[in-house]
Phi, psi and omega in degrees: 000310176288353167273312181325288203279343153310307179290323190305331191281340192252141198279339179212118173347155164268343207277021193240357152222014158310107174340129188319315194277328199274333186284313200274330180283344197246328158286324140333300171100015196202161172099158181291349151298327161321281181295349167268012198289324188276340172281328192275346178273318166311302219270317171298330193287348183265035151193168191263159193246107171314153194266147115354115162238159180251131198290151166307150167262104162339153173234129172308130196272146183062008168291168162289341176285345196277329188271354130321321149308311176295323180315298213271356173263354190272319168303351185269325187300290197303285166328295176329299158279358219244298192293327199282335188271011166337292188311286178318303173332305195289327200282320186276301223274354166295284164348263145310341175265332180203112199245041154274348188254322185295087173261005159198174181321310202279311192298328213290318164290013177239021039038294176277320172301336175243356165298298198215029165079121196338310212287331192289322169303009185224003193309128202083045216236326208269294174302339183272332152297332191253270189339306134348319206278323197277324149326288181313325173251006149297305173321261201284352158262329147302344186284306188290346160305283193282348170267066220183318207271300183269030177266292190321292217299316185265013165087159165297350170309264163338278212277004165310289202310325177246341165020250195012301203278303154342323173266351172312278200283036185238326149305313177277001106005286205269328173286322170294331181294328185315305174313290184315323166278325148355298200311290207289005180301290212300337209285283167335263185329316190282345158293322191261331142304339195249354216209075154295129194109337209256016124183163194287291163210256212264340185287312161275345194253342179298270178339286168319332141323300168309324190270009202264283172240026186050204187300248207314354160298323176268019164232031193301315207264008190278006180253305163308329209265006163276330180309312216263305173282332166308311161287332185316295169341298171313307186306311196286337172249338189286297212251344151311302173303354175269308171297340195262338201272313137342318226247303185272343136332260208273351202262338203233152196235046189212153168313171154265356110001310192243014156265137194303146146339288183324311184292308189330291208301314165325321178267023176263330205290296203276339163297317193289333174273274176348309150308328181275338179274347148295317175276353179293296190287356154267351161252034185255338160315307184272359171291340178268344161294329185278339180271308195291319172303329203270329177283305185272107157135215274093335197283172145232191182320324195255005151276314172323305180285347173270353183262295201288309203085155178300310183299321151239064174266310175294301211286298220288130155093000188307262237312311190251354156288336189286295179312301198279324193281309158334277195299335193274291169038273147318278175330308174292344183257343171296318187290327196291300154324280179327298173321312197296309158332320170253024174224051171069038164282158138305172167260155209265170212087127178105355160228164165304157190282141141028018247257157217303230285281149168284181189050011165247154246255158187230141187275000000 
């Protein structure tokens, strides 16, 4: 009867969550758990009983789930940022195509702003989001793949002594395919940024486009736009990875192991801006080739270079691309990390790449 009003009393039986052999004697109804039961029921009812939980499952490094992880976090980076700097995009990309009228940052957004309003600034939002997004997870999931790959090929010796070169080819490796999904995105956008009027975005300007300069027209720009990402690219991971690695040398006086995330993630901020003002300026000639083709045409490499001049293949729109490259950069790698972080990855950088058999110690 005193066991009866003891279960009446308790919000979930005890015996359901009672060790398995003491739950089976007492539903039996027999054996020496029987008789402590009603004590054990007393002594539970003065605390609540934690819900069972199952710790995450680690994710294997160079397993396929990890370059899954990486897929999908280099799409959330790239696409994400890609998309918040428009408005600097549409200005540089103005900029370049007609800088008689864009002839500086402040005016070209004050310009666009009385043309066509708070709303213009955001004109192109959609290709430059989906494009970005399939770029970004092609870029960083091929990236950690081939170098992981030419890591195998040169032994742990070689890709200690040589890294550099690893993160070299193992970016440009992963951009050209990166690029190839890209091109018509970027084809699209730099037409509907640059052409007022000639489509809304990516749903009307696709079609139009195509009927324009048929299929292969959106692949007009894929060799400048190779020009333009490949080395960015090289840059963009050989020297984060190279500065972050610097950084937890000489700047922090502890491993990267034993720094909190937060600090992980600061020195991804701050390798990730440096970086990015480096990739702005070697890839900014072909960034400019690529808006004149792409705005104009019929052109080609050598009208580009005869409209613009060499001097400004280098010079026109750098001061806000330096900035806008800078900033997504950063962002992308604070985002790309931040990701890894959540879902039990390191964040990238600060050891040597990697070298193949698994289970051997990695400095």
């Amino acid at each position: 009867m005193a066991l009866a009003e003891n279960l009446r009393q308790s919000l979930i039986p005890g015996f359901l969550y009672a060790p398995r052999a003491l739950a089976e004697e007492r539903m039996l109804g027999a054996g020496p758990a029987a008789a402590s039961f009603p004590a054990l029921v007393e002594k539970q009812r003065s605390f609540v009983i934690p819900s069972p939980s199952e710790p995450r499952k680690k994710i294997q490094m160079y397993s396929p789930a990890f370059y899954a992880a990486c897929t999908a976090g280099g799409s959330l980076c790239c696409g994400l940022t890609h998309m918040a700097v428009t408005p600097l995009d549409l200005v540089k990309c103005n900029m370049q195509i007609d800088p008689s009228k864009y002839k500086s940052i402040t005016s070209g957004f004050g310009v666009l702003l009385k043309e066509q309003g708070v709303r213009g600034f955001f004109r192109g939002w959609v290709p430059t989001l989906l494009g970005y997004s399939v770029q970004g997870a092609c870029k960083y999931g091929f990236y950690e793949f081939f170098k992981k790959y030419y890591s195998d090929i040169a032994g742990p010796e070689f890709a200690s002594k040589y890294k550099t070169l690893v993160y070299l080819a193992g970016s440009a490796s992963a951009e050209v395919i990166a690029d190839v999904a890209l091109c018509p995105f970027e084809a699209v956008k730099v037409r509907v940024q640059t052409q007022p009027g000639f489509a809304r975005g990516l749903s009307d300007g696709f079609p139009k486009f195509v009927k324009s300069e048929g299929p292969l027209g959106l692949y007009k720009g894929i060799v400048p736009l190779w020009g333009r990402q490949i080395p960015y690219t090289m840059m963009k991971f050989a020297s984060f990875e190279t500065i972050v690695e610097l950084i937890y040398k000489h700047a922090i006086p502890r491993p990267k192991d034993q720094c909190s995330k937060n600090l992980q993630l600061s020195v991804s901020f701050a390798g990730g801006y440096a970086a990015g003002v480096f990739c702005a300026i070697v890839s900014h000639p072909a960034d400019n080739l690529v808006s004149f083709l792409n705005n104009a045409k019929g052109a080609t490499v050598g009208d580009a270079v005869k409209k613009i001049g060499l001097w400004g293949l280098f010079t026109r729109g750098l001061p806000l691309r330096i900035v806008m490259i800078g900033t997504l950069t950063a962002a992308q790698w604070v985002i790309y990390d931040a990701f890894k972080v959540f879902v039990g990855l390191p964040t990238t950088g600060g050891v040597a790449p990697a070298a193949a058999p698994a289970g051997l110690a990695k400095a």
